[in-house]
C-alpha positions as CSV (number, residue, x, y, z in Angstrom):
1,X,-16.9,22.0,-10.8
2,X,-16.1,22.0,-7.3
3,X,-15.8,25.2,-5.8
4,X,-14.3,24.4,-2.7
5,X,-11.6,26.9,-1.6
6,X,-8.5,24.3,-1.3
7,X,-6.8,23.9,1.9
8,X,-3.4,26.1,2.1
9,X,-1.3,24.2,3.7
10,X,-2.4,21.5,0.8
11,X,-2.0,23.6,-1.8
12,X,2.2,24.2,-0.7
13,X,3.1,21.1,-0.1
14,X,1.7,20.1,-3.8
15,X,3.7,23.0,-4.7
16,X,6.7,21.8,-2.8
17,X,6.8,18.6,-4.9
18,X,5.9,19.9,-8.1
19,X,8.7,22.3,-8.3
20,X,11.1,19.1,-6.4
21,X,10.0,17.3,-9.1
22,X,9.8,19.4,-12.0
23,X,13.4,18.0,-14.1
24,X,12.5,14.2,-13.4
25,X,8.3,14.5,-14.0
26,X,9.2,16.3,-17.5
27,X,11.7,13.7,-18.3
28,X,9.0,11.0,-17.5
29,X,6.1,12.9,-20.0
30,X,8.9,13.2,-22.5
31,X,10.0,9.4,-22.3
32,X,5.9,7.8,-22.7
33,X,5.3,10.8,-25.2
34,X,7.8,9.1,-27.0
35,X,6.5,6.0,-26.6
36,X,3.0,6.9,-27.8
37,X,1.6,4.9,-31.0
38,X,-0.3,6.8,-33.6
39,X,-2.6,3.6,-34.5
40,X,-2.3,0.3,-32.5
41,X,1.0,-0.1,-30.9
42,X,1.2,-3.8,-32.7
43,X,1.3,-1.8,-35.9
44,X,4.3,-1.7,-35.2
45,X,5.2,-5.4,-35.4
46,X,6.9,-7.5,-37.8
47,X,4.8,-10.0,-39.5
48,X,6.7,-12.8,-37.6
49,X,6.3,-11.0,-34.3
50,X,2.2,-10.6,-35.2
51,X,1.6,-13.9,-36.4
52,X,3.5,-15.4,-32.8
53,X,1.4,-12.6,-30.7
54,X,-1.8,-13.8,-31.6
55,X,-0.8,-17.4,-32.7
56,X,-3.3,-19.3,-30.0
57,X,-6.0,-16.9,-30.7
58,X,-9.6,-18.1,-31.7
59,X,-10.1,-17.2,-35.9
60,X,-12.6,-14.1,-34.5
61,X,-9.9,-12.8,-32.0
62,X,-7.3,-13.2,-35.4
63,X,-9.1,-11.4,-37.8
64,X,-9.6,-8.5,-35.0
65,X,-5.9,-8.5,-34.5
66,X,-4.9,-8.6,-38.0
67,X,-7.5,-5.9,-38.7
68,X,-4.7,-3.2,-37.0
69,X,-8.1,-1.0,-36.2
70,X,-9.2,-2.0,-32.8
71,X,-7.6,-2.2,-28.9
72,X,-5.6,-5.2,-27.6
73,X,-6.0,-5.3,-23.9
74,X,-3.4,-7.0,-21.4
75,X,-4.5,-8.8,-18.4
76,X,-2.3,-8.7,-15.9
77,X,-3.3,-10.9,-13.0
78,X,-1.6,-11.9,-9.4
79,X,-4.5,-15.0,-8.8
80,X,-3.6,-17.5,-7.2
81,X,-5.8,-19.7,-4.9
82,X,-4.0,-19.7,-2.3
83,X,-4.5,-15.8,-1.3
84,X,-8.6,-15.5,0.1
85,X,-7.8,-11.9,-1.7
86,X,-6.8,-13.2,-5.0
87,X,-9.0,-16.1,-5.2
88,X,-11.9,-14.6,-6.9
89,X,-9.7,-13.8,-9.7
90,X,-9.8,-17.4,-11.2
91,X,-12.5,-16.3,-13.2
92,X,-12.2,-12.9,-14.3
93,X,-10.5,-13.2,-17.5
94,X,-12.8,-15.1,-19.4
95,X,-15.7,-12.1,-17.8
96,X,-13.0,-9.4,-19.5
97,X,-12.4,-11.2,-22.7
98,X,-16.2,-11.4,-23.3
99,X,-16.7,-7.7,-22.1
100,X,-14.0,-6.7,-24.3
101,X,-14.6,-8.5,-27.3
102,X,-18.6,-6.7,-27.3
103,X,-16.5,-3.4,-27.7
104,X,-15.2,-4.5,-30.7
105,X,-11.7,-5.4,-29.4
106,X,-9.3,-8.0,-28.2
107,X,-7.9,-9.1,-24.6
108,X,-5.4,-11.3,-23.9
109,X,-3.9,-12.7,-21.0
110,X,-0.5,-11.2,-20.7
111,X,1.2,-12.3,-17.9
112,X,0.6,-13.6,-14.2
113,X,2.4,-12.2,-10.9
114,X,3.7,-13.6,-7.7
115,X,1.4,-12.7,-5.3
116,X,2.5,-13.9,-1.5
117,X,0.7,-13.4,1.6
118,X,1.8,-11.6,4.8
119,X,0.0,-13.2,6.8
120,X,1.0,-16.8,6.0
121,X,4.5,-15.3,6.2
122,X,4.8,-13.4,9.4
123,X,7.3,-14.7,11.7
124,X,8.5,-17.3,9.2
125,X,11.4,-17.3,6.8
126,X,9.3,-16.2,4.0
127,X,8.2,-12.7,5.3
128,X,12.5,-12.1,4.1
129,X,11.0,-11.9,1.0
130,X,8.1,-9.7,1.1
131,X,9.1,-6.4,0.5
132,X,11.6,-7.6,-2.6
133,X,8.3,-9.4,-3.9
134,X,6.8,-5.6,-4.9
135,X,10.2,-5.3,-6.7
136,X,9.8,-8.8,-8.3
137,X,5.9,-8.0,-9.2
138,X,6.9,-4.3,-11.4
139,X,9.6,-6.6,-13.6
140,X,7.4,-9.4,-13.8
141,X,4.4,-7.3,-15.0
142,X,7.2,-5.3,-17.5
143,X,8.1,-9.0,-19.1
144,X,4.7,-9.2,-19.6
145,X,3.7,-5.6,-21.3
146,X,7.4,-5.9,-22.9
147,X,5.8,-7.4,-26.0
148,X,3.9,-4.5,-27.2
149,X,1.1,-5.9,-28.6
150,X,-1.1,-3.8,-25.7
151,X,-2.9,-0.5,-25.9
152,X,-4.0,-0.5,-22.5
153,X,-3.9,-3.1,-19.8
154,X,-6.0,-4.3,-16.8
155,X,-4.4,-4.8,-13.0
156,X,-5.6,-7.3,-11.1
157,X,-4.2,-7.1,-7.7
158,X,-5.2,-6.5,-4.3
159,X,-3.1,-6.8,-1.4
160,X,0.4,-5.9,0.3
161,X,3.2,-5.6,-2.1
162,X,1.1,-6.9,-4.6
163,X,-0.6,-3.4,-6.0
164,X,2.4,-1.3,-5.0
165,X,4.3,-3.6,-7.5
166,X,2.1,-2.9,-10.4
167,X,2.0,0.4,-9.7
168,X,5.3,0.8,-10.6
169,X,5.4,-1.3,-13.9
170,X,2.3,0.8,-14.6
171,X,3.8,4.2,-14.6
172,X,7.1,2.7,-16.1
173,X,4.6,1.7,-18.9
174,X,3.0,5.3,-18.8
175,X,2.1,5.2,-22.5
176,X,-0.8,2.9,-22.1
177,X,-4.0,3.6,-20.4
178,X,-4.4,1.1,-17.2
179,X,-7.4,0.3,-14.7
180,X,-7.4,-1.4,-11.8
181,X,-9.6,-4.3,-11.2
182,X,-10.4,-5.2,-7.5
183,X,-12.3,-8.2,-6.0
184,X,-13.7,-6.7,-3.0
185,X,-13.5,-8.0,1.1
186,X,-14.3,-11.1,2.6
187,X,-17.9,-11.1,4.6
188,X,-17.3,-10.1,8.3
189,X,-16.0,-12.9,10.4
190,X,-14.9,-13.0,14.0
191,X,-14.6,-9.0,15.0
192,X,-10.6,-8.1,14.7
193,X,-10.6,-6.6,18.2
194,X,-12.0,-9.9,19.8
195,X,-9.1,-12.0,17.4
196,X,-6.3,-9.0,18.9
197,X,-7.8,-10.3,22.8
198,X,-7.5,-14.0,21.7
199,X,-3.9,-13.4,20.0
200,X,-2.8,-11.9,23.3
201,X,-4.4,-14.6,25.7
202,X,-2.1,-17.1,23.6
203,X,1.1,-15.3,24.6
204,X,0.8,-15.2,27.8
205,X,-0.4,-18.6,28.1
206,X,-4.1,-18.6,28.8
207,X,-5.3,-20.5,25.8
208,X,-4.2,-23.1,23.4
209,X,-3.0,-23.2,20.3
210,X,-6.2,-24.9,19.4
211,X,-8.3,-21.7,20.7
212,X,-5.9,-19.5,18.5
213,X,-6.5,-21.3,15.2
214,X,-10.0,-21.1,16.3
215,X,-10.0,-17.5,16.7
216,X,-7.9,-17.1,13.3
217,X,-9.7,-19.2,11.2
218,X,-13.4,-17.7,12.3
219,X,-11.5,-14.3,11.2
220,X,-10.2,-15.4,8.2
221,X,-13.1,-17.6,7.0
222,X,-13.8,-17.4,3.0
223,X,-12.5,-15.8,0.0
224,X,-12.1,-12.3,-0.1
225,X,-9.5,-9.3,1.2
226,X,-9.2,-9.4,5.3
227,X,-11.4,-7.4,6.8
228,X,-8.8,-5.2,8.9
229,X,-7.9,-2.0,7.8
230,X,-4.4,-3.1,7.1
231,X,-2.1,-2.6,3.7
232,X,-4.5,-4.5,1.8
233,X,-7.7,-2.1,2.0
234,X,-5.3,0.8,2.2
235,X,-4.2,-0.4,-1.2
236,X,-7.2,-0.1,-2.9
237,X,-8.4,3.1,-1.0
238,X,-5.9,4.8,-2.4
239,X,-6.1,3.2,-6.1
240,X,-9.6,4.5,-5.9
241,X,-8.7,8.4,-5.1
242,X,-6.2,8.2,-7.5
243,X,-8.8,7.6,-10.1
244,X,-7.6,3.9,-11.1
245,X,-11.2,2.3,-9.9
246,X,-14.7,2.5,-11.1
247,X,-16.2,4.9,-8.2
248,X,-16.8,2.8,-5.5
249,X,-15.2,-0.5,-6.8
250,X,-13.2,-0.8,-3.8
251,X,-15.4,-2.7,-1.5
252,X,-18.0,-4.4,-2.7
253,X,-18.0,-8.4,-2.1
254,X,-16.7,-11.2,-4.3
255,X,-18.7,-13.3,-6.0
256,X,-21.7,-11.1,-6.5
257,X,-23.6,-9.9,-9.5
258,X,-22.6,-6.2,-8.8
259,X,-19.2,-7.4,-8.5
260,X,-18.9,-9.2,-11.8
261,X,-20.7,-6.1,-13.4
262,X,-18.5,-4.1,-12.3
263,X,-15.5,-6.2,-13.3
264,X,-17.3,-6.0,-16.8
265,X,-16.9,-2.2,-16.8
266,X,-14.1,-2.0,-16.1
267,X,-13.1,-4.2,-18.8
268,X,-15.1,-2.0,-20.9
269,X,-13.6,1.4,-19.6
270,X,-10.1,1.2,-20.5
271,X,-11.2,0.3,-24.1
272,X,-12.3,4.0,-23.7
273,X,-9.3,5.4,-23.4
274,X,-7.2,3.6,-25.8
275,X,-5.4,5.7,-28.7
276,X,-8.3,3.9,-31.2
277,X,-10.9,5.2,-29.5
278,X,-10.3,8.6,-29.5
279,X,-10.4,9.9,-26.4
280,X,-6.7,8.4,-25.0
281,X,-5.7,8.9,-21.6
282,X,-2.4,7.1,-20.4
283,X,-2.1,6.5,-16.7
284,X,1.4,8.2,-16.8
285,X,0.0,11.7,-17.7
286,X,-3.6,10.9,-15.7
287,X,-1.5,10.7,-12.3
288,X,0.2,13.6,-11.7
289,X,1.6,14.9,-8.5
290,X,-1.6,16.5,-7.3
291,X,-3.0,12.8,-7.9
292,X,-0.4,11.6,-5.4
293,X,-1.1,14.1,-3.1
294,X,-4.5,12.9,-3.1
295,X,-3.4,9.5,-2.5
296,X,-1.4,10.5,0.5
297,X,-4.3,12.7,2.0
298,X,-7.1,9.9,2.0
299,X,-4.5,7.4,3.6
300,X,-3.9,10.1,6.4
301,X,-7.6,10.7,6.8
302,X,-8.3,7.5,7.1
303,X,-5.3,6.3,9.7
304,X,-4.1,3.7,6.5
305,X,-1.1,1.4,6.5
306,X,2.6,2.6,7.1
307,X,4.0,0.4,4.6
308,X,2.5,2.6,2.1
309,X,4.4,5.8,3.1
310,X,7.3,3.7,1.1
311,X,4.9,2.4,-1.5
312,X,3.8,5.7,-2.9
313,X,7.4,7.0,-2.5
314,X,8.1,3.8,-5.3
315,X,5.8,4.3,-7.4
316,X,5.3,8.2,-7.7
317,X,9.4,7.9,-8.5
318,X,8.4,5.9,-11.2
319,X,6.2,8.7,-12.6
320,X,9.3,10.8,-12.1
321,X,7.5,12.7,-8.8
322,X,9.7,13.0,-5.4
323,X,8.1,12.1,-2.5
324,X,9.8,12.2,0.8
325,X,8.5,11.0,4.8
326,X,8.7,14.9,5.6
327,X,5.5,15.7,2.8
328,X,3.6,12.8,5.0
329,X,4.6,14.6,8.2
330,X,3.8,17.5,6.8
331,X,0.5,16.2,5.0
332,X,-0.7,14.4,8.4
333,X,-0.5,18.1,10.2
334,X,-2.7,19.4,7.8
335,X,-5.2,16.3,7.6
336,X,-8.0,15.6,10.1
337,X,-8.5,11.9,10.5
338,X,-12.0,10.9,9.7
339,X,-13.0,7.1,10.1
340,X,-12.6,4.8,13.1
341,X,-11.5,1.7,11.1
342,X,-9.5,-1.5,13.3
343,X,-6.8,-1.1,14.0
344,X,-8.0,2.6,14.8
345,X,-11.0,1.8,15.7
346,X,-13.7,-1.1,16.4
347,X,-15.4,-1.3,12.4
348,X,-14.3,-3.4,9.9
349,X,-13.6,-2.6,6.2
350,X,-17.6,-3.3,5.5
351,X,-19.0,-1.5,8.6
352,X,-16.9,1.4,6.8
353,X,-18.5,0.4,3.6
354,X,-22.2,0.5,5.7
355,X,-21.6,3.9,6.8
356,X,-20.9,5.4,3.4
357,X,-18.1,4.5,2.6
358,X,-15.6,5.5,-0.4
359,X,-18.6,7.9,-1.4
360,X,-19.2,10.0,1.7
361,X,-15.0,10.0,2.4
362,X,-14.5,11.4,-1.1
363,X,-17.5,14.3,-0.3
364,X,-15.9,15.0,3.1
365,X,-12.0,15.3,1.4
366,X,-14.0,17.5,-1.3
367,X,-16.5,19.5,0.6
368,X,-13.0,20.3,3.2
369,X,-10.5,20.9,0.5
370,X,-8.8,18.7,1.4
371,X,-8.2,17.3,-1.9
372,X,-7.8,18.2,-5.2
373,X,-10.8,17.7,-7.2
374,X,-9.8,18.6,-10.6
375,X,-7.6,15.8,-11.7
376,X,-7.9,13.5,-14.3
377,X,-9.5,9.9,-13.1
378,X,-10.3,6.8,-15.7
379,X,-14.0,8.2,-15.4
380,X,-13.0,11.6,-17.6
381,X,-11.5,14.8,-15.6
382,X,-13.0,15.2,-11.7
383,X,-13.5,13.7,-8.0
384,X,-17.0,14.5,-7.9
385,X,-18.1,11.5,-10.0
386,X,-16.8,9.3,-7.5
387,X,-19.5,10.5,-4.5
388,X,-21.6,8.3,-6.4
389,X,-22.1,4.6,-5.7
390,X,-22.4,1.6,-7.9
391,X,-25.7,-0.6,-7.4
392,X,-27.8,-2.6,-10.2
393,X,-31.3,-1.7,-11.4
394,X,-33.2,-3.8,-13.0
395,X,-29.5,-6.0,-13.6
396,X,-27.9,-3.1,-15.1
397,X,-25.0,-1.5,-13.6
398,X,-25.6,2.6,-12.6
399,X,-24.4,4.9,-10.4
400,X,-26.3,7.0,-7.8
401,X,-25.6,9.8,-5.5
402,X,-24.1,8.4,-2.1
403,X,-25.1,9.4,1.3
404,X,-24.4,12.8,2.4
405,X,-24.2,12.1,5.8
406,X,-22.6,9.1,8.5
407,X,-24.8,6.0,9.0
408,X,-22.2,5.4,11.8
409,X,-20.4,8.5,13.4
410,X,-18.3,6.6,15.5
411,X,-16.9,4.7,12.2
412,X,-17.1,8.1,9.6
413,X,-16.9,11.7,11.5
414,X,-17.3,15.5,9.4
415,X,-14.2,17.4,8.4
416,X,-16.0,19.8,11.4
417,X,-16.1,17.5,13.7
418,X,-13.2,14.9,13.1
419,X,-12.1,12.2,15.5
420,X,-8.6,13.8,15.2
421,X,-7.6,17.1,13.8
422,X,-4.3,15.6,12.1
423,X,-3.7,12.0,10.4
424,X,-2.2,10.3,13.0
425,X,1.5,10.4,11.4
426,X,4.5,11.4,12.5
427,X,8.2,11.6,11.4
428,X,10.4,11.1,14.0
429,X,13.7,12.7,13.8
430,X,16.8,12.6,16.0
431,X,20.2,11.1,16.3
432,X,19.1,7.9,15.3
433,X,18.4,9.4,12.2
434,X,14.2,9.3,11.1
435,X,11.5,7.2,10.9
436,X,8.1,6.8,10.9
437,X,5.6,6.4,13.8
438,X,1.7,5.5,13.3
439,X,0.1,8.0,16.1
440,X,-3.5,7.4,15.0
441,X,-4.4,4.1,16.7
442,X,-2.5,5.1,20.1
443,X,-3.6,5.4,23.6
444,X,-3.8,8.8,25.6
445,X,-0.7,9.0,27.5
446,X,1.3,6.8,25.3
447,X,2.6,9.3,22.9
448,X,5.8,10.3,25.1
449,X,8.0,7.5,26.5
450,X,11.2,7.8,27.8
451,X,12.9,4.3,29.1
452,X,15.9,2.2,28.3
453,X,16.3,0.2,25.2
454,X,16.6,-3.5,25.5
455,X,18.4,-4.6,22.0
456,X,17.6,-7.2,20.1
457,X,19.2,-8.5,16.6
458,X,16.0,-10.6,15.9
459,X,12.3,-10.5,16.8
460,X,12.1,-13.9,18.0
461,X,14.3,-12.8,20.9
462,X,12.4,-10.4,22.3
463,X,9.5,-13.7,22.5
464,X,12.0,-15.9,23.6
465,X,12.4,-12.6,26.6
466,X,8.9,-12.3,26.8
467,X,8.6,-15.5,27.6
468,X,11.3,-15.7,30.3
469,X,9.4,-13.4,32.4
470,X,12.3,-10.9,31.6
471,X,10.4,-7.7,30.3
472,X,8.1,-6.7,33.2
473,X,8.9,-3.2,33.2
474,X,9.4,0.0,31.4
475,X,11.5,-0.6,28.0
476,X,12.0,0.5,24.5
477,X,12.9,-2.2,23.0
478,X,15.3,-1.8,19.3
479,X,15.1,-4.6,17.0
480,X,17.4,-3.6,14.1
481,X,19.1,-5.3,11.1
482,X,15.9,-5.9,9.8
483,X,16.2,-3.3,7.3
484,X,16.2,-3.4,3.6
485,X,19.8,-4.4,3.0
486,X,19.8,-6.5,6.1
487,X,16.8,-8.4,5.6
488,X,15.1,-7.2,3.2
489,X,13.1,-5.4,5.9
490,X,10.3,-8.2,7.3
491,X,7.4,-6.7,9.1
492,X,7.6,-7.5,12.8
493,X,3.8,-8.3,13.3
494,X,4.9,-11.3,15.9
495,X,5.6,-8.0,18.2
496,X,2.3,-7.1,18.8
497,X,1.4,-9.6,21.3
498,X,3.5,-9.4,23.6
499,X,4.1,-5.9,23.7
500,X,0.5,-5.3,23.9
501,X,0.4,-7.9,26.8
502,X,2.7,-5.9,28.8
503,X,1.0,-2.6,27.6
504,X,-2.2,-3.8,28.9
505,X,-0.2,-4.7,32.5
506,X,0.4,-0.8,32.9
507,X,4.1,-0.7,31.7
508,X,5.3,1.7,29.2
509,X,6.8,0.3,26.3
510,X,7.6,1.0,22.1
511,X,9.3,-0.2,19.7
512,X,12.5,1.5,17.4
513,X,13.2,-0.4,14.2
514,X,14.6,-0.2,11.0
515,X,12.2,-2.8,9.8
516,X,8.7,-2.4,9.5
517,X,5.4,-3.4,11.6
518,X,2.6,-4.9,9.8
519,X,-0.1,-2.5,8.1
520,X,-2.5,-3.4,11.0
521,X,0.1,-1.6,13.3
522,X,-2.0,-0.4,16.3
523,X,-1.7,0.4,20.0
524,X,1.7,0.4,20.7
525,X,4.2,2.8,19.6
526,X,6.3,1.9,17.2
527,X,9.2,4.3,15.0
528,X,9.4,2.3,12.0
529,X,11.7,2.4,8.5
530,X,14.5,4.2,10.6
531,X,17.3,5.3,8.5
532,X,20.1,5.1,8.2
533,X,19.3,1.1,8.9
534,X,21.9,-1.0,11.4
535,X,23.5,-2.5,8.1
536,X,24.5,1.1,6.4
537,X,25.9,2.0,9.8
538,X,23.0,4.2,11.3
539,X,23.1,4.8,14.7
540,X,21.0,2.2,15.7
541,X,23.7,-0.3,15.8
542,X,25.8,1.5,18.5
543,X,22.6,0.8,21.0
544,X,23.3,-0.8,23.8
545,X,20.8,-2.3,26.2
546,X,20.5,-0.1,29.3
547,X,20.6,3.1,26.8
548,X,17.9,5.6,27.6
549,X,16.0,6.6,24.4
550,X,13.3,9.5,24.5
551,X,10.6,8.5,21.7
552,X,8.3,12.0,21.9
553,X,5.4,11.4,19.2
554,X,4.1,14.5,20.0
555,X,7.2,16.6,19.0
556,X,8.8,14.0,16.8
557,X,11.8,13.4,18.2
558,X,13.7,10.0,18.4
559,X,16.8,10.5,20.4
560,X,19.2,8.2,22.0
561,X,20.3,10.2,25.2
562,X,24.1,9.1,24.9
563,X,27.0,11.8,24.9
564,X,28.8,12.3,21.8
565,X,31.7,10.9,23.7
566,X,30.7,7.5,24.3
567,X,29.1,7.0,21.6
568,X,32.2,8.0,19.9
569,X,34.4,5.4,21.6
570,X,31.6,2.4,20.5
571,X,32.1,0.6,17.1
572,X,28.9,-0.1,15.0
573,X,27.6,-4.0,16.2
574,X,28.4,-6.4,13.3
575,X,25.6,-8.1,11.3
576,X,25.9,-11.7,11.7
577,X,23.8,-13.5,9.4
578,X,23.2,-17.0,10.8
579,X,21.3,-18.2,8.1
580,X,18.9,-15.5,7.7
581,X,20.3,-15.2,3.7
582,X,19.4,-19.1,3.1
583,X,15.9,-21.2,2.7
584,X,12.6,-20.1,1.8
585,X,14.3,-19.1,-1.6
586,X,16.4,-16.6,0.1
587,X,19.5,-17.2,-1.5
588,X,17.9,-16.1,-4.4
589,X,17.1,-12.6,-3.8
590,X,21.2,-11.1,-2.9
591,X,21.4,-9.5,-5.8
592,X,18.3,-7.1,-4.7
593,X,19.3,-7.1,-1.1
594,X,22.3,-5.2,-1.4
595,X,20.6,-2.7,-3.8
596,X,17.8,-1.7,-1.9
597,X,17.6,2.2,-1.6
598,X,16.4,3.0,2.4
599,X,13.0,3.2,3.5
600,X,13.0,7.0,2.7
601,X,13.4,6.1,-0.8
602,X,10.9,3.6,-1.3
603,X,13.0,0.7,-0.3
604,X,13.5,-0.1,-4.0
605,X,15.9,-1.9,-6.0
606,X,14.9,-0.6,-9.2
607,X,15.7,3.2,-8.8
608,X,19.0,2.7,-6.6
609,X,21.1,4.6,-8.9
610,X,18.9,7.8,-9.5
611,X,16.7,7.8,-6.8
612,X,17.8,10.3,-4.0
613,X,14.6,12.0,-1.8
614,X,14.9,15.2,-0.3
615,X,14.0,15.9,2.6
C-alpha cells in the first residue's frame, strides 16, 4: 500500500466533486445495481431470443452458450482499414475468441463503430461531423450491448472521438465489466517538429505541394496511432490511469508478439471479472470520481489534448460524476507538468515510451501524491501494479518492475524537478464568457497579448487573409460559429500555419474561438470551447474587427475591452449558414446539432436535458 501523503489541494478538489456529485453518482450505482444478473445475464432470455443470439455459432461455442454457466464476451470494435490507428484491429477478434474460449467461455462479435479520422478531415466538410461522431459511437456501441446476451465486453478503440465515445456507452452499460484493448503507435517517422517547419514553408509559399505530401506521408508512414502527442495518445494515457488497460498496454507497437500477447490477456482478463467468475467488478462502480481525478491529473502532467477537457466531462456524466473546466483549472495549479512530448516538446510518443514511459509517469504521480493510488483498476484494487512493464520471457507474457529513473530528462523530468510547476492549463474567464487555453506548449513572452481582433465567420478566411498579405501585424483573430450548435464545433487545425508563420516573423498573435483546435494544439495561444458560443448569443458575436481584446494566460482573463454602452447598442451577428448544414452527410446530423449541450458540458447530445455543470 502506498503511503504516500496525498497532495491537499488534490485531495479538495476530489472532495469538491464527490459532494457535487453525490445525488447523480448514487442514482448511477443504484440504476447498474439494478441491472446486475445473479447468473449470466442471457439467463435471462427467452428461448427464441437464445436460440437467435447464438444462431451462427460453431456447435462448441452453442453448447457453451446453452450451458447458462460460463461468460459471453462482446467485442466491440471501431476497425476499419482506413484509420493507420485502427488497422491492426482486422485481426483481433479471432486472437480474442480463441483466448476466450481457453477460459472456458464464449466471445462474440457484437457490434462495429464508425471510426473517422481527424486528420483526413481537417479543413474539409467532414471535420462538421467529428465531434457528433463520439455521440454517434456511445449509441452505436449501446445497439450493440442492447441485446444482453454479454457479461462483460472488450473496447477496441484508439483515437479522437473514437474512445471518448465508448467511454460513454461503457459507463451507460455500468453493469458489465469492460477492458480496453489498444493497438499501440506507429514506428517513428519523419520527427513532428521537422513536418510543423515543412507545414509552415507550404503556407507561405516556399515549397510545393509535392514537398508537403512528402513531408506528410514520411510522417504518417505505416499502420499504427500517430506519433504526436495529440488526442489519440492522450486517449489511451488516460484509459491506462483509469485502470481500463493491462499496465503498460498503451504503447507498445502493432503487429508484434508482445502486442498480440497482450491483446490475449486482455481477452482473458475481463473473463475475470465477470459475475461467473466470482470475483465481478463492473466498470461503473470500478471508476469512481477519484478515478476521474486521476484521469485528469496524468493528462495535466503530461500537457495532453484539450479536446479531452470535454471528453471526460461526457463520459464521467455518464457515470453520474460532475466535472466542470474550473476542477481542470483548478487541477492544472496543483499539477507539475512532467514530460516534454511534441507538441510540448521535441519526443515522440515512443521516445516517451524509451524513457520510461507509462511506468515511471505512474511512479512519479504516486511517489508525488499526485494521484490517488487506491482505486480499483481491471488488475484488482491499486496503482502500484501498473509501475510494472509488460515484456515476454521465454514467449510468455510477465510483468517486471519499470525504471525508477528518466532515460531521457528532457522528455520525463521528477515531481522535484519538473519542467513546469503547473499543467499548462488555463480557464479563461471574462466578458466573453470562458474558455479553455493550452499554456503548456507556449513560448516565454507569449502568455499576455493584448491587440485587436480581426473577425472571421470561417477559418478559411483568415487563409484566404493570410494569403493576401493582410495580417502582418499584431491581431487576435475570433473565429466563431464554429461551436457545437453552429457547426458542430470542427477543430481549426488549418490555423496553425499561418499563425505560426506570422508568430515566427515576431508579431503577436492568438486565437479566440468557440470551436476547438486540434489535440496537437501548440505554440500559439489559443482560448478554445468559449461559451456561451456565437449561436447561443455569447458575446463573441457582438465582436467587431478593430475591438481590442486582452487574452492574459497568466491571470486567466479573456476580456473584450468594449464599454457596456457600445456593446449595448450592437445586435448579436447572425449565423448564415451557406451550406455549411449540407454534403459530407451533414444534413444528417440536425437533429444533434441543435441539441448539443456547450463545451462546458461535454458538448453532448445525449445528456442535454439533465446535464447542467457547475462551475
Amino acid at each position: 500500500m502506498n503511503k504516500t501523503v496525498m497532495n491537499k489541494s488534490i485531495v479538495q478538489i476530489t472532495q469538491r466533486i464527490i459532494d457535487r456529485s453525490k445525488a447523480s453518482r448514487a442514482a448511477y450505482l443504484e440504476k447498474i445495481a439494478g441491472e446486475k444478473s445473479t447468473t449470466v445475464h442471457r439467463a435471462s432470455l427467452s428461448c427464441g431470443n437464445l436460440a437467435h443470439g447464438f444462431a451462427a455459432c460453431g456447435s462448441d461455442d452453442k453448447a457453451t452458450l446453452r450451458g447458462l454457466s460460463h461468460s459471453d464476451i462482446a467485442i466491440i470494435s471501431a476497425y476499419n482499414d482506413m484509420l493507420s490507428a485502427h488497422q491492426p484491429y482486422e485481426t483481433y477478434p479471432a486472437i480474442i475468441k480463441a483466448a476466450v474460449k481457453e477460459t472456458g467461455g464464449v466471445a462474440q462479435f457484437a457490434g462495429g463503430v464508425p471510426a473517422m479520422c481527424d486528420g483526413v478531415t481537417q479543413g474539409q466538410p467532414g471535420m462538421d461531423l467529428s465531434l457528433m461522431s463520439r455521440d454517434v459511437i456511445a449509441m452505436s456501441t449501446a445497439v450493440a450491448l442492447s441485446h444482453n446476451m454479454f457479461d462483460g465486453a472488450l473496447m477496441m478503440g484508439i483515437c479522437d472521438k473514437i474512445v471518448p465515445g465508448l467511454l460513454i456507452a461503457s459507463m451507460t452499460f455500468g453493469h458489465l465489466p469492460t477492458v480496453f484493448v489498444p493497438a499501440g503507435p506507429m514506428p517513428s517517422g519523419l520527427p513532428n517538429k521537422d513536418k510543423a517547419r515543412v507545414r509552415q514553408q507550404y503556407a507561405q509559399g516556399e515549397v510545393g505541394k509535392e514537398e508537403l505530401l512528402e513531408a506528410e506521408s514520411a510522417s504518417y508512414h505505416t499502420a499504427g496511432t500517430c506519433t504526436f502527442f495529440g488526442t489519440a495518445n492522450s486517449n489511451q494515457l488516460v484509459v491506462e490511469v483509469m485502470g481500463l488497460h493491462l499496465p503498460g498496454a498503451s504503447f507498445i507497437a502493432p503487429n508484434t508478439q508482445l502486442r498480440e500477447e497482450l491483446t490475449k490477456a486482455a481477452a482473458r482478463q475481463v473473463t475475470r471479472l465477470t459475475q461467473p467468475s466470482g470475483n465481478y467488478m463492473p466498470i461503473g462502480k470500478m471508476v469512481d470520481e477519484r478515478s476521474i481525478v486521476n484521469a485528469i491529473v496524468a493528462l495535466l502532467a503530461t500537457g495532453g489534448s484539450t479536446n479531452l477537457t470535454m471528453h471526460i466531462i461526457a463520459f464521467a456524466k455518464a457515470a453520474g460524476i460532475i466535472i466542470n473546466f474550473q476542477d481542470f483549472n483548478d487541477l492544472s495549479d496543483a499539477v507539475p507538468l512532467l514530460t516534454r512530448i511534441y507538441p510540448n516538446g521535441h519526443a515522440d510518443i515512443n521516445q516517451f515510451q524509451e524513457a520510461g514511459g507509462m511506468a515511471l509517469l505512474f511512479k512519479e504521480l504516486i511517489d508525488a501524491g499526485l494521484v490517488h493510488e487506491d482505486v480499483e483498476t481491471i488488475c484488482g484494487r491499486g496503482l502500484t501494479r501498473y509501475t510494472q512493464r509488460p515484456v515476454l520471457q521465454d514467449g510468455k507474457l510477465v510483468w517486471i518492475d519499470g525504471a525508477t529513473s528518466s532515460g531521457d530528462d528532457e522528455i520525463i523530468a521528477t515531481a522535484e524537478k519538473p519542467f513546469s510547476s503547473h499543467g499548462g492549463l488555463k480557464v479563461m474567464k471574462g466578458n466573453l464568457g470562458i474558455s479553455v487555453l493550452k499554456t503548456s506548449s507556449l513560448r516565454e513572452g507569449s502568455f499576455v497579448i493584448k491587440a485587436p481582433a480581426v473577425v472571421f465567420e470561417d477559418q478559411h478566411e483568415l487563409d484566404i487573409a493570410f494569403d493576401a498579405g493582410e495580417l502582418e501585424k499584431d491581431f487576435i483573430a475570433v473565429v466563431r460559429f464554429q461551436g457545437p450548435k453552429a457547426r458542430g464545433m470542427p477543430e481549426l487545425h488549418k490555423l496553425t500555419p499561418p499563425l505560426g508563420v506570422l508568430q515566427d516573423k515576431g508579431f503577436k498573435v492568438a486565437l479566440v474561438t468557440d470551436g476547438r483546435m486540434s489535440g496537437a494544439s501548440g505554440k500559439v495561444p489559443a482560448a478554445i470551447h468559449l461559451c456561451p458560443e456565437a449561436l447561443d448569443g455569447g458575446l463573441i458575436s457582438k465582436i467587431k474587427t478593430g475591438d481590442m481584446i486582452l487574452l492574459d494566460g497568466e491571470s486567466g482573463e479573456l476580456t473584450l475591452l468594449v464599454d457596456d454602452a457600445e456593446l449595448a447598442k450592437r445586435k448579436n451577428a447572425i449565423f448564415e449558414v451557406n451550406g455549411h448544414h449540407q454534403g459530407m452527410g451533414r444534413e444528417l446530423f440536425g437533429f444533434m446539432r441543435r441539441n448539443l449541450s456547450s463545451a462546458e458540458t461535454g458538448a453532448c447530445s445525449l445528456f442535454a436535458d439533465d446535464f447542467q455543470g457547475e462551475r
